[in-house]
C-alpha positions as semicolon CSV with decimal commas, in nm:
position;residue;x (nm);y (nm);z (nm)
1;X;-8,229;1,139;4,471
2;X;-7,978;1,223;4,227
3;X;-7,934;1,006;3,920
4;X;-7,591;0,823;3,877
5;X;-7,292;1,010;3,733
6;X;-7,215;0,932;3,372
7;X;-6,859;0,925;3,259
8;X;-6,791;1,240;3,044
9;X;-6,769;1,192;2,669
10;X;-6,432;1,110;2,532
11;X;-6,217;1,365;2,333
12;X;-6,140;1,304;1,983
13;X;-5,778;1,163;2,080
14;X;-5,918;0,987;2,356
15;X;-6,166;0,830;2,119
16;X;-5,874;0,751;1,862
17;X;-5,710;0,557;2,159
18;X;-6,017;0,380;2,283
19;X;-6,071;0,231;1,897
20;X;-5,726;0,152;1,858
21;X;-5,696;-0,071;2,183
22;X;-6,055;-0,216;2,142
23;X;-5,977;-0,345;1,791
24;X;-5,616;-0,487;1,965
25;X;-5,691;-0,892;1,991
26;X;-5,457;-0,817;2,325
27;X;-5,581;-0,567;2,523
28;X;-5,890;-0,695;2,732
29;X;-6,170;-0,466;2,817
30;X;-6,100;-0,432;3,129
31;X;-5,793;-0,242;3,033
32;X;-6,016;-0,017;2,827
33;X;-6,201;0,020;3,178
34;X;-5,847;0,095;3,340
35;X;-5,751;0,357;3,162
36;X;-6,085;0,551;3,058
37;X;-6,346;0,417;3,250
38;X;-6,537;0,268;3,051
39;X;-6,732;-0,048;3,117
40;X;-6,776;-0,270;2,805
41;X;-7,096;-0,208;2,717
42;X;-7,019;0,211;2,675
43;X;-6,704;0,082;2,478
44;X;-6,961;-0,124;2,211
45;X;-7,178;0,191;2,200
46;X;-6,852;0,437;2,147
47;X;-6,756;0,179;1,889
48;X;-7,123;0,175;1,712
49;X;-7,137;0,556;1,707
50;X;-6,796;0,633;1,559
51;X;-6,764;0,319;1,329
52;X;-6,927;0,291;0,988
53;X;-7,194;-0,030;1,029
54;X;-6,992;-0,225;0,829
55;X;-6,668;-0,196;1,056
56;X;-6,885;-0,233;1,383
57;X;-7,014;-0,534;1,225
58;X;-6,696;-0,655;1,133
59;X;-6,532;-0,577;1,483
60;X;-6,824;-0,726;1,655
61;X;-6,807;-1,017;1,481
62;X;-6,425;-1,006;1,570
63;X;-6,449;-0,963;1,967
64;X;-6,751;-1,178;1,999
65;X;-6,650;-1,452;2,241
66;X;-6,256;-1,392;2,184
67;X;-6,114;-1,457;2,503
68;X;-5,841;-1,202;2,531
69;X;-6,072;-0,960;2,542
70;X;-6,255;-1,084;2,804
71;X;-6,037;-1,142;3,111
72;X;-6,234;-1,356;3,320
73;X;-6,239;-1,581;2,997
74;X;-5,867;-1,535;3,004
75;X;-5,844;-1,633;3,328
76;X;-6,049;-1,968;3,306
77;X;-5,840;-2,029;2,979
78;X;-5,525;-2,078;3,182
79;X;-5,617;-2,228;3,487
80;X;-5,737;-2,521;3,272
């Protein structure tokens, strides 16, 4: 059998985007997914490959747990 598809890599302005809304407190990664594809986990290793280790530290540290950037997090948030 044939192994799964990958996603093609990003451009460089896709890239730009996909940093720029992953560092956004607001937009959930599952928007990320809408709009490029990518599931969390290839957004984390995008992030760790472009990012100095200091600022994938730092935005780790950031996202870790935040709630708006996970929305079924989100969602259990509000129904509460």
């Amino acid at each position: 059998s044939t192994p799964p598809m990958r996603a093609p890599r990003p451009s460089a302005e896709q890239t730009e985007q996909i940093i720029y809304m992953a560092w956004q407190d607001r937009i959930s990664f599952e928007a990320i997914r809408a709009r490029f594809g990518l599931s969390e986990a290839e957004v984390i290793a995008l992030m760790r490959r472009t990012l100095k280790p200091s600022s994938f530290r730092l935005w780790r540290q950031r996202v870790h747990g935040r709630i708006t950037k996970h929305r079924k997090l989100l969602d259990r948030h509000l129904s509460q």
